[in-house]
C-alpha positions as CSV (number, residue, x, y, z in Angstrom):
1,X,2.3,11.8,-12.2
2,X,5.2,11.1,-9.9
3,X,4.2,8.5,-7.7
4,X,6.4,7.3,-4.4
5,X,5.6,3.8,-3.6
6,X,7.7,3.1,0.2
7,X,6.6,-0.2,2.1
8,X,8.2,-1.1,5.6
9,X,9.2,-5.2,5.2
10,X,10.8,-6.9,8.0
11,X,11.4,-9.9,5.4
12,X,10.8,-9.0,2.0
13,X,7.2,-9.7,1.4
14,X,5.6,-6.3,1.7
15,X,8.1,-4.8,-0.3
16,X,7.3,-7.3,-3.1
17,X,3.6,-6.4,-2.5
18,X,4.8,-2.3,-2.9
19,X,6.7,-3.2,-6.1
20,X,4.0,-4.9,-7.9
21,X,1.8,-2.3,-7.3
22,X,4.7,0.5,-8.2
23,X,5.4,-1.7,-11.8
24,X,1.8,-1.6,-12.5
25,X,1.5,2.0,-11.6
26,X,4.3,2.7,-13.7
27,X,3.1,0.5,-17.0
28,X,0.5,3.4,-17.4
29,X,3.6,6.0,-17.5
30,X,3.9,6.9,-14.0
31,X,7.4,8.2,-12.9
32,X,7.6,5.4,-9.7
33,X,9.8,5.4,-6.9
34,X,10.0,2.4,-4.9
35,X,12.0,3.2,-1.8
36,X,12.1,1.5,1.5
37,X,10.3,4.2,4.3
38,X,14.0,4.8,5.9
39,X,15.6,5.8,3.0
40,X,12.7,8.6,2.2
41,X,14.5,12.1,2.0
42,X,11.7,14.2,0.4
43,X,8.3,14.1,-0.2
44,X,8.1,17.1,-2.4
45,X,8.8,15.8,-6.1
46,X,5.9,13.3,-5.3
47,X,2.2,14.1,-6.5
48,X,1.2,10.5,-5.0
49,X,2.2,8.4,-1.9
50,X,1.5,5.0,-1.7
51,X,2.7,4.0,1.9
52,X,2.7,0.1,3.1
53,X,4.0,-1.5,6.4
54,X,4.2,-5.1,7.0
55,X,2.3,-5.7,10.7
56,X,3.5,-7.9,13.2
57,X,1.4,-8.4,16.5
58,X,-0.7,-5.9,15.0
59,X,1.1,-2.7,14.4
60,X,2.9,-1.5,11.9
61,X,6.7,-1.3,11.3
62,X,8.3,1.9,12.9
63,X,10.1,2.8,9.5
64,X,7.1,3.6,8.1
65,X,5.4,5.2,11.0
66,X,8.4,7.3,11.3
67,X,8.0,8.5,7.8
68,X,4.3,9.7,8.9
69,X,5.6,11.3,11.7
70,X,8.5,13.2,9.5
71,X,6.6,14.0,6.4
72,X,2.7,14.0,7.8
73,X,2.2,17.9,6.8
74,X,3.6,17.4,2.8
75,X,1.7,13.6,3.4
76,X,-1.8,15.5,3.9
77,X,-0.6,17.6,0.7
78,X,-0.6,14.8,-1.7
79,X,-3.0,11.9,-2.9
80,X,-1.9,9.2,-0.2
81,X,-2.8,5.8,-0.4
82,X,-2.4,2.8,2.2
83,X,-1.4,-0.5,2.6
84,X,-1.0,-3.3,5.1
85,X,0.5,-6.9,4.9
86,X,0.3,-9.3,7.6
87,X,-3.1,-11.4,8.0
88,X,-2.1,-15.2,7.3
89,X,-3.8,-18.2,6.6
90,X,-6.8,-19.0,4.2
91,X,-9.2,-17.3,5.2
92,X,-6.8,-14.8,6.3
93,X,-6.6,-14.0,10.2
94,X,-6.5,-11.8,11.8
95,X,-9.6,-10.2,10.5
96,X,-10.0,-6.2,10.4
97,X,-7.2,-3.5,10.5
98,X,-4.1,-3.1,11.9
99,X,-3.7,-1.0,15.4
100,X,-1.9,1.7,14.0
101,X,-3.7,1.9,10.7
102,X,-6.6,4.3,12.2
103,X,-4.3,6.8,13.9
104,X,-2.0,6.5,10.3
105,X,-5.2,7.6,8.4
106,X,-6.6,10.0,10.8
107,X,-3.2,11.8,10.7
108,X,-3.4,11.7,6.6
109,X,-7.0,11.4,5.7
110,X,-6.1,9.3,2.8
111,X,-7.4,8.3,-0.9
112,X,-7.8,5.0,0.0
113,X,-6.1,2.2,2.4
114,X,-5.8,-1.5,2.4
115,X,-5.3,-4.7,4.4
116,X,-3.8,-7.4,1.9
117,X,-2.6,-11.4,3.6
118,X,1.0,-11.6,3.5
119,X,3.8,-14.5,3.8
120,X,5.4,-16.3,6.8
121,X,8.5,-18.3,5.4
122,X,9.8,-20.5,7.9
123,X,13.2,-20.3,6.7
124,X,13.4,-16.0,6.9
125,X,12.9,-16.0,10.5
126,X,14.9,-16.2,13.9
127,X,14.5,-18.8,16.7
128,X,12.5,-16.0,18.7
129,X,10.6,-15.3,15.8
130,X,9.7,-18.9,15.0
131,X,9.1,-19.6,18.6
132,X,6.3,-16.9,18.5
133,X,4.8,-18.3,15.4
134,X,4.4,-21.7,17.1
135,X,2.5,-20.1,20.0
136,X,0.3,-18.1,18.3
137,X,-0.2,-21.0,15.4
138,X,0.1,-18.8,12.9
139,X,0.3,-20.7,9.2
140,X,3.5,-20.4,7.4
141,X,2.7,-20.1,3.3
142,X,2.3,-17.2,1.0
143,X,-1.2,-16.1,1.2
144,X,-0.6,-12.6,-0.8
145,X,-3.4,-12.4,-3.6
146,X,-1.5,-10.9,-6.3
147,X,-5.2,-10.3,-8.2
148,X,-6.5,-8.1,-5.4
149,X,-2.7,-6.2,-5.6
150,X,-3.0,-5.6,-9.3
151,X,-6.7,-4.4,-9.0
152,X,-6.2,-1.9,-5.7
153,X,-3.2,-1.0,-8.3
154,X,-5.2,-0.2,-11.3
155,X,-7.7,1.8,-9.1
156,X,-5.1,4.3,-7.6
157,X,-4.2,5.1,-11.5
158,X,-7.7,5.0,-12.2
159,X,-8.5,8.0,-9.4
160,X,-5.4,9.5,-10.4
161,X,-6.5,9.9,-14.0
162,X,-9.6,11.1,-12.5
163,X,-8.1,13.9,-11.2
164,X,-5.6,15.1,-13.9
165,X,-8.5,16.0,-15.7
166,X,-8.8,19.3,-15.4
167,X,-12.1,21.0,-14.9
168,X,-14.5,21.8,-17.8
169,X,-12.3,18.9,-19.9
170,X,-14.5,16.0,-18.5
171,X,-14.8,13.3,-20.9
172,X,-18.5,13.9,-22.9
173,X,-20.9,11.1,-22.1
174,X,-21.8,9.0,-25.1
175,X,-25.1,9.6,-26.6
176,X,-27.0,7.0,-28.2
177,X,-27.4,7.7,-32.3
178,X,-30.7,8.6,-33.2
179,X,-32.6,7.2,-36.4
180,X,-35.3,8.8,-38.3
């Protein structure tokens, strides 16, 4: 299958957490694209969308919001999986989706969507920016669990499998031998 992998990243960390899942994705012979959401053209050599947005204050990046908006009819065409990146801290907070997650599946109905914790690196960000974090308290680290990314990873091929098989070829149930 050809698979488009395109996460919105303000500073790099989202990406990373769309090109692990794109590598493992592509280990199992997957033609991947990573692309960032901007630089999407076309949607139409794709049978599979994986679309991710960092989330600050809550909401998604516009890049990749914009790419719903552009593409949302071919999007609802496709197998479409979602991701977020964004809670911090250990446990991560905040708890429970992003804002613009619900009206991002409602538009696609996708596979399957997922909030992962992301990283704050002190040294990435702007005065304002740091100046936020300090009000808000948020932790800086890297909280990503790369284990959870593989394993949501391994499930989109695993549905995708699922569904190149075509009907009538199901794989036959093992029976247990019998003895006399």
């Amino acid at each position: 299958m050809r698979i488009l992998v395109a996460a919105a990243s303000k500073h790099g960390a989202t990406a990373e957490i769309g090109a692990a899942v794109g590598h493992a994705l592509a280990r199992h012979g997957h033609g991947v694209d990573l692309l960032p959401p901007a630089e999407v053209k076309r949607i139409e050599p794709y049978d599979a969308v994986i679309l991710g947005s960092g989330v600050y204050a809550g909401h998604w990046l516009a890049d990749a919001k914009e790419l719903v908006e552009r593409f949302a009819d071919e999007l609802r065409q496709r197998h479409v999986w979602l991701f977020s990146s964004g809670p911090l801290g250990d446990p991560p907070a905040p708890a429970g989706e992003p804002v613009d997650l619900t009206k991002v599946a409602e538009q696609l109905a996708p596979r399957g969507q997922m909030v992962f914790a992301g990283r704050l690196d002190r040294e990435s960000l702007g005065f304002g920016e740091r100046a936020i974090v300090a009000l808000v308290k948020a932790p800086y680290g890297d909280f990503r669990d790369w284990q959870a990314i593989e394993q949501w990873a391994e499930s989109i091929h695993a549905a995708l499998v699922a569904e190149e098989q075509p009907v009538g070829q199901e794989q036959p149930i093992p029976q247990p031998a019998l003895t006399a």
